[in-house]
C-alpha positions as CSV (number, residue, x, y, z in Angstrom):
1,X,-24.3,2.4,76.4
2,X,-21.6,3.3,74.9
3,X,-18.0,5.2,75.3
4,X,-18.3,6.7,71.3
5,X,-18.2,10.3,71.4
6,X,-20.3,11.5,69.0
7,X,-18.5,14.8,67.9
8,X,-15.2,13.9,65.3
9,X,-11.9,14.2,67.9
10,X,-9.6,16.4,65.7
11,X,-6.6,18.4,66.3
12,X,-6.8,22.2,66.9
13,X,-4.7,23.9,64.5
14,X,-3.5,27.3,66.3
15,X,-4.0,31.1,64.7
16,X,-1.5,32.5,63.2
17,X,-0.1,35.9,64.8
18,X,-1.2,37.6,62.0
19,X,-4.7,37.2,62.2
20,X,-6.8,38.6,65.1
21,X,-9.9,38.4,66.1
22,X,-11.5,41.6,66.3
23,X,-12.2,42.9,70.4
24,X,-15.6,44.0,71.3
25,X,-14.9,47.2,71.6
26,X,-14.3,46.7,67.9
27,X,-17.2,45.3,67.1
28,X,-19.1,47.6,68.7
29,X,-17.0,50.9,68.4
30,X,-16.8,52.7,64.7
31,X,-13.5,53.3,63.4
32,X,-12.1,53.6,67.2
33,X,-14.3,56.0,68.9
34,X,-15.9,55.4,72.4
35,X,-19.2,54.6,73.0
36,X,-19.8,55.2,76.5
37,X,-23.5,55.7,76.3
38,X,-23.6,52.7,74.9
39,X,-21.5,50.9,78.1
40,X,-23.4,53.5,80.3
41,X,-26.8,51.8,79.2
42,X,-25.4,48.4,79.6
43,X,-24.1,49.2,83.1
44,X,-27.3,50.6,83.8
45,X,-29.2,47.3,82.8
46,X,-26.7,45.4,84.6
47,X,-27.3,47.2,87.8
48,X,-31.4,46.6,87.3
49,X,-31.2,43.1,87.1
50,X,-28.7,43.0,90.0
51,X,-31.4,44.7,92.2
52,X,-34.4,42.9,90.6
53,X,-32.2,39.4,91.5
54,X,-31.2,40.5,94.7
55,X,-35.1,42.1,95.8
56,X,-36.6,38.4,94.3
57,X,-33.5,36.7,96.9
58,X,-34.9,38.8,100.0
59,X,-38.7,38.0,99.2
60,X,-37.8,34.2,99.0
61,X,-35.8,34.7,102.3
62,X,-38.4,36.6,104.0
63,X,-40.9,34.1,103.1
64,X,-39.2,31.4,104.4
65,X,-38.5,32.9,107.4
66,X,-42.7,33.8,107.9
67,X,-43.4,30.2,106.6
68,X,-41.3,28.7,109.8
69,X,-42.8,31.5,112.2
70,X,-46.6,30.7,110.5
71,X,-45.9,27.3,110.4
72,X,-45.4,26.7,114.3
């Protein structure tokens, strides 16, 4: 093997203060008004998958537990 990296080492030039990259609320917002539907829905789906992960987390859990008590 060898040490070669095989992306080009170069030097980072930094941005100018000038130019700034838009924030997401930008991106997402037109010309400055709040969406908070939109963040509502994506808190919403946020919370869902928590619960989805965190039911999937117990059944593993429980099932390990019953597979040591079955087991014996």
């Amino acid at each position: 093997m060898h040490n070669e990296s095989p992306l080009p080492i170069g030097r980072v030039e930094p941005s100018s203060t000038n130019e700034k990259q838009p924030s997401m609320a930008r991106l997402y917002n037109r010309e400055g008004e709040a969406q908070s539907a939109g963040i509502e829905q994506q808190r919403q789906r946020a919370k869902r998958t928590a619960l989805w992960v965190g039911a999937i987390a117990v059944l593993v859990y429980v099932g390990f537990i019953l597979s040591g008590v079955i087991g014996r």
